[in-house]
C-alpha positions in Angstrom: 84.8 -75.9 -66.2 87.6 -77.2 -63.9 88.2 -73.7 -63.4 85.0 -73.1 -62.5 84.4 -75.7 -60.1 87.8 -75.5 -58.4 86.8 -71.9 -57.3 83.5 -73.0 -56.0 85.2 -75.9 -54.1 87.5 -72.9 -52.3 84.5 -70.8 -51.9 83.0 -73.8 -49.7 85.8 -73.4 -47.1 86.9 -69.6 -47.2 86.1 -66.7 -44.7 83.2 -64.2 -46.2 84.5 -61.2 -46.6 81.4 -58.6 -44.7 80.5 -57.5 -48.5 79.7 -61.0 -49.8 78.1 -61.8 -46.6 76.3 -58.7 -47.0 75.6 -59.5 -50.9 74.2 -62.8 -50.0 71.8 -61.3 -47.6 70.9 -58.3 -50.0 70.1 -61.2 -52.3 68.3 -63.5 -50.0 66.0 -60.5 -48.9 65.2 -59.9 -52.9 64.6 -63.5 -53.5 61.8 -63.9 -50.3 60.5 -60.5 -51.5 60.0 -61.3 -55.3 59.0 -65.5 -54.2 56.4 -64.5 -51.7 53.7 -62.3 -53.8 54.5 -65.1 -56.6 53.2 -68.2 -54.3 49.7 -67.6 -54.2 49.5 -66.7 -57.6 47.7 -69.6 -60.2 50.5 -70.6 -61.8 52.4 -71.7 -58.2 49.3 -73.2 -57.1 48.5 -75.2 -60.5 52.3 -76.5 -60.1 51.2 -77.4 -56.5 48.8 -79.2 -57.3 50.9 -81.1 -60.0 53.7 -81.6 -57.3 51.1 -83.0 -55.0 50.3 -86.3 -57.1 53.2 -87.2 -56.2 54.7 -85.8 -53.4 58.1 -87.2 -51.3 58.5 -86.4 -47.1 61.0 -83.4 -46.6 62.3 -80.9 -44.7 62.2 -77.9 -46.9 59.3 -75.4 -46.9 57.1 -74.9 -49.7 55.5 -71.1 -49.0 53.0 -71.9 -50.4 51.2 -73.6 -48.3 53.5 -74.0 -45.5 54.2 -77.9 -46.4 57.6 -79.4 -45.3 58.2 -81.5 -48.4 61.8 -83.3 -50.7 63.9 -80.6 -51.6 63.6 -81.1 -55.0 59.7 -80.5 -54.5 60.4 -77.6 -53.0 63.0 -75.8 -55.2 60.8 -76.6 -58.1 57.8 -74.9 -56.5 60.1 -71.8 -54.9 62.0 -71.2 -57.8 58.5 -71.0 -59.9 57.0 -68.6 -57.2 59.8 -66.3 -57.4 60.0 -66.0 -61.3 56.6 -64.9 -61.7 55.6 -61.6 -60.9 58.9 -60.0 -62.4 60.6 -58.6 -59.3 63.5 -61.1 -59.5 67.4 -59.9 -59.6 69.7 -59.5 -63.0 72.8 -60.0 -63.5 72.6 -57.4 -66.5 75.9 -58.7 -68.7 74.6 -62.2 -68.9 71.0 -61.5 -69.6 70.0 -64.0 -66.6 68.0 -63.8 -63.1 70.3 -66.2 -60.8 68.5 -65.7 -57.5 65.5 -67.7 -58.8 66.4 -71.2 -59.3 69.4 -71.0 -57.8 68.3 -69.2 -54.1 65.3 -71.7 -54.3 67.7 -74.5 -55.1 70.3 -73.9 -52.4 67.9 -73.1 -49.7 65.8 -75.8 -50.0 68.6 -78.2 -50.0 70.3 -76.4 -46.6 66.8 -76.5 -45.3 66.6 -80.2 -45.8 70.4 -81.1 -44.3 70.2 -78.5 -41.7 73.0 -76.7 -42.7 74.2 -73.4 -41.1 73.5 -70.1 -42.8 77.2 -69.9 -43.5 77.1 -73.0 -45.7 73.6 -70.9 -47.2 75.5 -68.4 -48.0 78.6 -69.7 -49.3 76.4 -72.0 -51.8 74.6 -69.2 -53.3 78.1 -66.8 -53.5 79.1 -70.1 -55.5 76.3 -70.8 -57.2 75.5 -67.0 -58.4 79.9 -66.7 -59.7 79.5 -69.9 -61.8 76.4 -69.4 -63.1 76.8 -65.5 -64.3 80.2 -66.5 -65.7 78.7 -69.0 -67.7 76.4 -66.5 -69.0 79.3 -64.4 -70.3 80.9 -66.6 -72.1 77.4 -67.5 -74.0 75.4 -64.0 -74.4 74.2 -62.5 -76.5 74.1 -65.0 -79.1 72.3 -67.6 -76.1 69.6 -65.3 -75.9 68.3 -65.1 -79.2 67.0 -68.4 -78.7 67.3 -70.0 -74.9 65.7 -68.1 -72.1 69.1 -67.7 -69.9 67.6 -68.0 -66.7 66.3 -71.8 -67.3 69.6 -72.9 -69.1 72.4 -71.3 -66.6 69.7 -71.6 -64.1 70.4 -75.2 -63.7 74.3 -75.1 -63.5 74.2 -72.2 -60.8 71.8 -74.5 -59.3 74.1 -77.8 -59.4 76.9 -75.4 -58.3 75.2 -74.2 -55.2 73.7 -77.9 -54.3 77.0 -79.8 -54.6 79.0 -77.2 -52.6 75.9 -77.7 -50.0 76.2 -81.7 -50.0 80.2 -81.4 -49.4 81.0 -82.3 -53.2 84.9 -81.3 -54.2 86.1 -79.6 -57.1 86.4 -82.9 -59.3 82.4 -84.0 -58.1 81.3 -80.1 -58.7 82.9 -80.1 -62.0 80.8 -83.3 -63.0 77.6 -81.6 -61.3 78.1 -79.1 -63.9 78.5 -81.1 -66.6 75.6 -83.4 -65.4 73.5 -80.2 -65.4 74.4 -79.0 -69.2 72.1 -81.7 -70.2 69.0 -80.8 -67.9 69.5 -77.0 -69.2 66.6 -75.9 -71.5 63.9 -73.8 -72.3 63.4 -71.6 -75.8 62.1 -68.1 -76.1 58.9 -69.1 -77.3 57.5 -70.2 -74.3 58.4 -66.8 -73.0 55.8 -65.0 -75.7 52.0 -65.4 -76.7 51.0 -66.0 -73.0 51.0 -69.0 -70.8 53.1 -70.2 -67.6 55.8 -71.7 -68.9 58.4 -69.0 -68.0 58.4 -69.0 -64.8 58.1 -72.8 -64.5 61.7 -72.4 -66.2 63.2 -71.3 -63.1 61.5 -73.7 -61.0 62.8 -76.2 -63.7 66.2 -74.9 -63.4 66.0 -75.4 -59.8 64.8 -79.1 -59.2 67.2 -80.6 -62.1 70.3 -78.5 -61.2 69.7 -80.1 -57.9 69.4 -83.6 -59.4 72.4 -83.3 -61.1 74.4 -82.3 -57.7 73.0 -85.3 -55.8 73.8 -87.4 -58.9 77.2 -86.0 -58.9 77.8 -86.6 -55.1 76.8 -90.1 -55.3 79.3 -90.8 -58.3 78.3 -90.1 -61.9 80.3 -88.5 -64.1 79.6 -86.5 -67.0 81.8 -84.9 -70.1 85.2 -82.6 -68.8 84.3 -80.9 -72.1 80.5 -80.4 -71.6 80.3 -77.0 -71.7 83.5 -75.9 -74.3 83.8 -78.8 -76.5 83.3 -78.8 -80.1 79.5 -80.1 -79.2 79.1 -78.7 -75.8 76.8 -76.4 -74.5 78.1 -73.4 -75.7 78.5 -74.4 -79.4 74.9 -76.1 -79.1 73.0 -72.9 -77.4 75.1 -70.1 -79.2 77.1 -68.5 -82.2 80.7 -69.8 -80.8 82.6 -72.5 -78.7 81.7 -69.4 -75.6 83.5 -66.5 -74.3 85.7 -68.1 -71.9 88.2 -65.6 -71.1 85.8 -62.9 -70.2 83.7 -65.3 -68.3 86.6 -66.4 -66.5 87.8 -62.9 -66.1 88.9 -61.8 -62.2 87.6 -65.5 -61.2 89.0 -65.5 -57.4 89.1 -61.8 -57.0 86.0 -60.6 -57.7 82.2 -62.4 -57.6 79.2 -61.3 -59.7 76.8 -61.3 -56.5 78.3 -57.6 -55.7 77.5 -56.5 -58.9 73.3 -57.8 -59.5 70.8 -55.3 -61.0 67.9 -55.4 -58.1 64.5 -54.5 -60.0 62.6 -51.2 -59.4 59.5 -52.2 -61.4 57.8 -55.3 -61.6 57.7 -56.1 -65.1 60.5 -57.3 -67.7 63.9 -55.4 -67.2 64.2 -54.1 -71.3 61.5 -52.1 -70.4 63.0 -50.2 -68.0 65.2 -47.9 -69.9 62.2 -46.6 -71.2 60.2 -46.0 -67.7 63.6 -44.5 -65.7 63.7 -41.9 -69.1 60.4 -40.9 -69.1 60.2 -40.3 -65.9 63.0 -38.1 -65.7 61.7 -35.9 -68.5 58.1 -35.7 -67.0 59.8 -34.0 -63.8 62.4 -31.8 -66.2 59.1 -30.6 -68.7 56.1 -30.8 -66.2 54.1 -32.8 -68.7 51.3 -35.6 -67.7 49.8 -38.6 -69.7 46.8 -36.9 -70.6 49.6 -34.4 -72.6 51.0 -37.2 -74.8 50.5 -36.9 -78.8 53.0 -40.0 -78.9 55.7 -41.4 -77.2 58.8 -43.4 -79.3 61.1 -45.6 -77.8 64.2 -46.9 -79.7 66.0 -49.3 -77.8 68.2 -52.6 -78.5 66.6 -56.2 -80.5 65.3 -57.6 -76.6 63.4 -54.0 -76.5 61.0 -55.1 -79.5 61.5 -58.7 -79.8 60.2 -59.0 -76.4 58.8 -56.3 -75.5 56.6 -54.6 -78.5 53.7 -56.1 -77.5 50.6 -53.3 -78.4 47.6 -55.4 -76.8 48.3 -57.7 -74.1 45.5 -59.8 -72.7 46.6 -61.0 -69.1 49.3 -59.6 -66.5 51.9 -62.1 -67.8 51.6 -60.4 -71.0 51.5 -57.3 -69.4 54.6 -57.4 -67.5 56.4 -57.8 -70.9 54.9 -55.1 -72.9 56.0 -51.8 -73.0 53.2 -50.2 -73.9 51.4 -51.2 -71.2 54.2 -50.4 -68.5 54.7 -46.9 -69.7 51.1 -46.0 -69.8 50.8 -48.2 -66.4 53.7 -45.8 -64.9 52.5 -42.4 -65.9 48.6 -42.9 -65.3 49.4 -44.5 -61.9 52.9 -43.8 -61.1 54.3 -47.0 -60.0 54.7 -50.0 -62.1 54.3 -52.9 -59.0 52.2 -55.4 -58.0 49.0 -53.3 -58.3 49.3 -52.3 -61.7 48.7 -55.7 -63.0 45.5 -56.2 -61.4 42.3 -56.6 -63.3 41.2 -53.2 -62.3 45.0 -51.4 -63.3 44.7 -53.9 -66.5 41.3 -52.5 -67.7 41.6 -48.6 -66.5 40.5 -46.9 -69.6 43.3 -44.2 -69.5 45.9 -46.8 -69.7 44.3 -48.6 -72.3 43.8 -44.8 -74.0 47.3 -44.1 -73.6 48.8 -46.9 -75.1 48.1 -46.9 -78.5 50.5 -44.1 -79.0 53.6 -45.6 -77.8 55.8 -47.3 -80.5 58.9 -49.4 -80.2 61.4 -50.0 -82.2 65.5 -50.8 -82.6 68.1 -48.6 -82.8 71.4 -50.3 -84.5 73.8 -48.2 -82.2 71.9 -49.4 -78.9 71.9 -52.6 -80.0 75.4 -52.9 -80.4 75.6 -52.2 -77.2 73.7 -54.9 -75.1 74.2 -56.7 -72.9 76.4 -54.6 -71.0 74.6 -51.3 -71.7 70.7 -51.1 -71.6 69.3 -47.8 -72.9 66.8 -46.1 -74.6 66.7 -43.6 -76.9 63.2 -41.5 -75.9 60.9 -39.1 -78.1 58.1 -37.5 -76.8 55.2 -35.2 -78.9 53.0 -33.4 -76.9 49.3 -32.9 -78.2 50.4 -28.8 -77.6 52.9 -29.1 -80.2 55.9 -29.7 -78.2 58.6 -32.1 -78.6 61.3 -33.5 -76.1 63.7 -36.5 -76.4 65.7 -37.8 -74.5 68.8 -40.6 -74.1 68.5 -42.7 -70.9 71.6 -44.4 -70.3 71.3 -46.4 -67.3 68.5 -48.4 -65.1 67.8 -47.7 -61.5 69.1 -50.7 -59.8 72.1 -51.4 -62.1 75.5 -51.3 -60.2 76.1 -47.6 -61.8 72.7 -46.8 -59.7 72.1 -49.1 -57.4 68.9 -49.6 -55.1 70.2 -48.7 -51.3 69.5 -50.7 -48.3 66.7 -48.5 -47.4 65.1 -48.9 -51.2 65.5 -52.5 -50.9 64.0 -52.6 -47.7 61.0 -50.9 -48.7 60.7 -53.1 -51.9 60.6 -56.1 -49.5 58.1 -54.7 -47.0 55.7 -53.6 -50.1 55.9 -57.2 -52.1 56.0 -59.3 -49.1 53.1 -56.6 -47.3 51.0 -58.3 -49.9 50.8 -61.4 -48.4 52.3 -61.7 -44.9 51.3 -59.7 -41.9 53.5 -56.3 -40.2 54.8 -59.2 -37.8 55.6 -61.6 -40.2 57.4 -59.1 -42.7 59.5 -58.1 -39.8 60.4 -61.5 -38.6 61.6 -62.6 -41.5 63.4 -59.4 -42.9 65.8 -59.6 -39.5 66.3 -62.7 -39.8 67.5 -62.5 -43.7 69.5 -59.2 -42.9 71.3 -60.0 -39.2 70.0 -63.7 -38.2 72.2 -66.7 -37.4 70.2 -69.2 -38.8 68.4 -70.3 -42.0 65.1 -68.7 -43.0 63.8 -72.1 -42.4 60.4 -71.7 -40.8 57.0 -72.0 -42.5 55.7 -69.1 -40.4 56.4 -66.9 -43.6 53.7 -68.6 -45.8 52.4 -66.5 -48.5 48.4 -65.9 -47.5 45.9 -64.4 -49.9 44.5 -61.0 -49.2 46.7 -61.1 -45.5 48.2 -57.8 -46.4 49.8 -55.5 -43.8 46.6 -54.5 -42.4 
């Protein structure tokens, strides 16, 4: 942990290189592009109405409604936005979505004390190196039980904040700590519906800032927290943690550069599956109304998460592979529109998925985190057979999402709810701007579109 923190307490004061400036803004751009679309959505607006009982004067923006409210009210409502309709970044070793909680975080705090965007930046550089090395030195094991996102969530969070409030490498170090007993939320609460999930980000957000503002103003917590005999690594997984591969290049190179940037808007095992099968519908020339069955064999996320034959809502949706591959090849895109209640009742994607099974292959399993593939067999209803072995994800470092891609990703998710003006405002701003993203003339409206 001293490690950890003494890194981020450098990072506060050193020149950005262009490339993590440029990472930074890539990930800021994500972040807005996967929040907006989420803030108008019932589960943001039942948690604003929550936060609303009692609410706290502020500076930082809530999106929304446009409300200038505490920072913590804001990174708890921000960070839940962006977590729920499935679009946010990966940081595909450690199993974990960083920008969430810990963009929300850091931005609503540099909001609130008027900070430059160079502070902005540096705090979410920090905040997304400490948090995806933590996540190394605890996955896979973590995972089997803890939903990563709301456990390291809330350290990159504390990370991000304290370097924001000025805290050195002794008071970030005790932020951490501090934060390692805020960190929950179990699998469960991933599964069988409900909104829970993405209020684990928003969690993540609010406490990891609470523990940084505790931090600055002088409490301590454990030097040991995290690798003790009873810390949070022995607590949340199957060993004391990783820590020389987490610690691995710390100071040379930062897991920002390296994030997965979703292509789909559903749960990331899944894509493996959708990347495959689209490649062998353009190599074969078949269509869904050709499909006999479709197998997928993938790693122990693919089914334990993913298997799910009958899902009721679009947060179910987004997490079951049947529904995403019928989704993708009856209406070729897997994005905000196919979770609709028109996509989520069309009778050819309800047809369709019935004949796609999942389950693990031993050899792929071994292989996650780091690798995330499927293995693919298709039967036509002509007799034919293909399979195939999909290796890699679009948006993973080895095939990353370009400028342009991202670009249009933001245009389309943010298109849903902010004007042409608005969209473009904001996206020069993220990408080229001096100054924060601070404004709440970038509140999510329903049914604004780009028209």
């Amino acid at each position: 942990m001293v490690a950890l923190a003494g890194q981020a307490d450098r990072s506060r004061s050193t020149q950005l290189t262009p490339q993590l400036e440029a990472a930074a803004r890539r990930a800021l751009l994500d972040w807005f592009a996967t929040m907006l679309p989420g803030s108008n959505q019932e589960t943001s607006l039942a948690l604003l109405r929550a936060v609303e009982l009692e609410d706290a004067p502020g500076r930082a923006v809530c999106y929304a409604d446009g409300a200038t409210r505490s920072p913590r009210a804001a990174a708890l409502l921000n960070a839940t936005a962006s977590h729920i309709v499935e679009f946010d970044d990966i940081f595909r070793d450690g199993g974990y979505h960083p920008g969430s909680s810990t963009i929300a975080a850091a931005l609503a705090l540099a909001q609130h004390l008027s900070r430059p965007l160079g502070d902005l930046h540096r705090a979410i550089i920090g905040g997304y190196d400490v948090g995806c090395r933590i996540s190394l030195a605890v996955q896979p094991s973590h995972y089997a039980f803890w939903h990563t996102t709301a456990t390291i969530g809330t350290m990159g969070s504390a990370v991000a904040c304290a370097m924001l409030l000025k805290c050195d490498a002794e008071k970030i170090a005790h932020a951490i700590s501090l934060a390692s007993s805020f960190a929950g939320g179990h699998q469960q609460n991933l599964k069988n519906g409900g909104m829970a999930k993405a209020l684990h980000a928003g969690h993540a957000a609010e406490a990891g800032m609470l523990a940084a503002f505790a931090a600055a103003s002088g409490m301590t917590g454990s030097p040991d927290a995290l690798h003790g005999k009873t810390g949070y690594a022995a607590a949340t997984s199957a060993s004391m943690g990783d820590w020389a591969t987490a610690l691995k290049g710390l100071g040379e190179r930062n897991p920002i550069e390296q994030m997965t940037i979703k292509n789909h808007g559903c749960c990331g095992h899944i894509f493996p599956a959708i990347d495959g099968l689209r490649l062998m519908r353009q190599r074969h020339g078949f269509t869904w109304s050709d499909i006999r069955s479709i197998t997928i064999d993938g790693y122990d996320a693919t089914k334990s998460m993913c298997d799910r034959p009958d899902p009721k809502n679009a947060a179910d949706a987004r997490f079951s592979t049947q529904y995403c591959i019928a989704a993708d090849m009856v209406l070729g895109a897997v994005r905000l529109s196919a979770f609709e209640d028109a996509a989520l009742d069309n009778p050819d994607i309800r047809a369709l998925m019935p004949n796609v099974s999942v389950n693990v292959d031993p050899t792929l399993a071994s292989l996650y985190p780091k690798q995330r593939m499927a293995k693919l067999a298709v039967q036509l209803k002509d007799g034919r057979y293909f399979d195939h072995l999909q290796e890699t994800r679009k948006g993973d470092p080895e095939n990353p999402l370009s400028l342009e891609e991202l670009v249009q990703k933001f245009d389309e998710l943010a298109g849903s709810v902010l004007t042409k003006p608005q969209i473009e405002t904001l996206r020069v701003r993220i990408l080229t701007g001096t100054e924060l993203p601070y404004h709440a003339d970038y509140v999510a409206q329903p049914n604004v579109g780009q028209g």
